[in-house]
N, C-alpha and C positions, 0 to 999 in steps of 0.2 A: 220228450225224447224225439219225437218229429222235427221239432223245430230244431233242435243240436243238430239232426240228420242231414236237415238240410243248410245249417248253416257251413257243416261240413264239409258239404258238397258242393259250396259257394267257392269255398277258400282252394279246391282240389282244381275246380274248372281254371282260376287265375295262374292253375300252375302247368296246365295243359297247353302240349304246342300245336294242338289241332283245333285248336276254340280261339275266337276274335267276339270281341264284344262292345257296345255301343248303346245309352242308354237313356242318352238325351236328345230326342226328337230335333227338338232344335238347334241342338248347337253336334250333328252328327259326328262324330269322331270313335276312328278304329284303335283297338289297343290290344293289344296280344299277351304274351306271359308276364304275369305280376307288374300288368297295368300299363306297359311299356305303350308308348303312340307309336302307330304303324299307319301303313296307308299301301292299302292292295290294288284297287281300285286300276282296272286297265292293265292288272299284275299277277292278279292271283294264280293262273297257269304254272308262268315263271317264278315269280317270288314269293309263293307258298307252295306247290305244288312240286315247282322245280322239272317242269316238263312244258308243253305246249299243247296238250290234251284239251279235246273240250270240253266245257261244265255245264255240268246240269245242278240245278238247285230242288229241294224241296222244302214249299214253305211249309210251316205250320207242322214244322216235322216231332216234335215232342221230343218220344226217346230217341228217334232217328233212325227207323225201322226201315223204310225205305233208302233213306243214305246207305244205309251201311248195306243191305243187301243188292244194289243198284254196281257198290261200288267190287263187290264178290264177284259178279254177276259177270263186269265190264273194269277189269285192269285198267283197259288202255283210255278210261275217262275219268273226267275228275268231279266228285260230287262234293257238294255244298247242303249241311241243314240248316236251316232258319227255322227258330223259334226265340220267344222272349221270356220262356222261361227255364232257367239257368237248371234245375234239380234235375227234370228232362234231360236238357241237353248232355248233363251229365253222365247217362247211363249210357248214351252211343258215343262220346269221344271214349270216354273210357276204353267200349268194346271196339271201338275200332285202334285204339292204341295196343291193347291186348292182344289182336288176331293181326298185328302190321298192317291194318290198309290204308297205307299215304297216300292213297288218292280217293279219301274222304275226309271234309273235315265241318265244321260247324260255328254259324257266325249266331249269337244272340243280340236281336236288336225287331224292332218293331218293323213289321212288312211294309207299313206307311212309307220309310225311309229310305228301301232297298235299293231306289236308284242310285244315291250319294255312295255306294260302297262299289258300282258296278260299272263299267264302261259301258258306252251304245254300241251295241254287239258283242259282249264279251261272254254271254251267258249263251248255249246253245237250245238249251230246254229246261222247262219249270212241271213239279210235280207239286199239285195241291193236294196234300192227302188228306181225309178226314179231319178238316178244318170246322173249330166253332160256326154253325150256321147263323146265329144272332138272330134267332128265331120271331125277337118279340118284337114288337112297333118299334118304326122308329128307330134301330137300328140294321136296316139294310145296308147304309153306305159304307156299315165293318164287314162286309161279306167279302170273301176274298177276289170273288168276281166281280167284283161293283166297278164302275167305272173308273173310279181314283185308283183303284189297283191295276187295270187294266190297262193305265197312263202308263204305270211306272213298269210292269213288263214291257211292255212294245218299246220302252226306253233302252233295256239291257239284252233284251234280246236281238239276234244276230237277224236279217232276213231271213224268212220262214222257218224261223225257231217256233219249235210248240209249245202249247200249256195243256199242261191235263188235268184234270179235275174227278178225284176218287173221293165217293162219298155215300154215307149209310144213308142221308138225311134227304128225302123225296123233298121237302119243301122248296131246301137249298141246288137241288138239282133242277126243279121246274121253273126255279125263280133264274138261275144262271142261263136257261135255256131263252128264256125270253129276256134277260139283258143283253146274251150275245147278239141272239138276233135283230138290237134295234141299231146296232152297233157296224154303221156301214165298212167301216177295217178289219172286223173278224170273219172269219172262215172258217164254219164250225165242221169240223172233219166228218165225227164220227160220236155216236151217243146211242148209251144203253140203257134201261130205266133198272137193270136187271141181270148183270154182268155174268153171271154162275150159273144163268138157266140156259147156258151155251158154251161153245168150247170160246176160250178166252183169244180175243182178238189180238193180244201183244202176252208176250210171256211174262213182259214185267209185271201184269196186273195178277199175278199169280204171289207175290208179296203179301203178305197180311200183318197191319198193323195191330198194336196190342188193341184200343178201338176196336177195331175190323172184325177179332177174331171175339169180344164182347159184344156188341151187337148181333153177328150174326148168331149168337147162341140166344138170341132175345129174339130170334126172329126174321130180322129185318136184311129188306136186302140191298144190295149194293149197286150203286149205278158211278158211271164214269161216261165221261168227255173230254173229247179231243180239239183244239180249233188252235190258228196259227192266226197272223197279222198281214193282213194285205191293204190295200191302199185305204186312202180316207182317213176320217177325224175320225178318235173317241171323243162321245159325246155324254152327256150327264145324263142319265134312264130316270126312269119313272121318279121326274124331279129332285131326285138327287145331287146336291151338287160335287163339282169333279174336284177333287185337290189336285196342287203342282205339284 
């Protein structure tokens, strides 16, 4: 029954006008309702949005819990979820088709890729929320902070466009803290080990992911960072190597 559910909800997303999708790394390409090729790229404002607003993205967004309350929050902006998995994505375009808010919509495709869908400057800020930490050996360079990811933001972001970084997981907070810092182009703002043991420093961090609100009944608590892109190379951290 799971599986019908979700094959269900495969076939519902291809019929959605708020979902773009994208699925082969290598050979990038954007397609919109019932597969159709589209190309937003340097566009999406005007030719999906239909306005001139600027966008913010969050990656790693799942059901799209931040998209979609970002975009309640803020009319006059236009939000973007990234995730690659399509059942997810499925329960925020829905709810945002449901409650009209055109100025949210939702791209599935791997974060590796983000730049080929985005202009240099097109993007004004990035919301990493409760993202896979990729806790075991060996897999740091999936972390959403690693250096290969941090190429392909500085690519689409605007000058001193931010990124922010919301997360249960101390490991993936201590390890981003010290990649930023080896990182002569970042400018790390602002960083909490501990966000809710104080009054909250942005009101958006006042959102809670379905995550967010699971964890913290487990316990654990929530830390966030802030850092934007100032001059200099990203470079490859603790022998990591960078992708293009």
């Amino acid at each position: 029954m799971a599986g019908r559910n979700k094959l269900q909800k495969f076939a519902e997303v291809l019929q959605m006008p708020n979902v773009y999708e994208s699925f082969e790394p290598t050979k990038p390409e954007l397609t919109g309702v019932n597969g159709t090729l589209t190309d937003l790229r340097g566009r999406w404002a005007t030719g999906h949005f239909g306005n001139d607003h600027p966008i913010t993205l969050e990656l790693a967004c799942g059901r799209g819990e931040y998209t979609l309350d970002l975009a309640r929050q803020y009319p006059d902006r236009n939000f973007i979820g990234v995730d690659i998995k399509g059942a997810r994505i499925w329960k925020g375009a829905k709810t945002a088709l449901a409650e009209g808010l055109d100025n949210a919509a939702f791209l599935r495709t791997r974060i590796e890729v983000i730049s080929h869908f985005f202009e240099a400057g097109e993007v004004e800020e990035i919301w990493i929320t409760f993202p896979d930490p990729f806790l075991k050996k060996g897999k740091e360079n999936r972390r959403l902070t690693a250096a290969q990811f941090l190429k392909q933001y500085r690519r689409i972001l605007r000058p001193g466009g931010v990124v922010h970084l919301k997360t249960d997981s101390r490991e993936l907070y201590d390890w981003s803290l010290e990649t930023l810092a080896e990182q002569p182009a970042v400018q790390l703002e602002y960083h909490d080990n501990d966000i809710y043991s104080k009054p909250l420093p942005l009101p958006e961090l006042s959102t809670e992911t379905y995550y967010e609100r699971m964890h913290k009944d487990l316990g654990k608590t929530i830390t966030y960072l802030r850092f934007r892109f100032g001059e200099g190379d990203i470079i490859g951290g603790k022998g990591m190597p960078v992708g293009e």
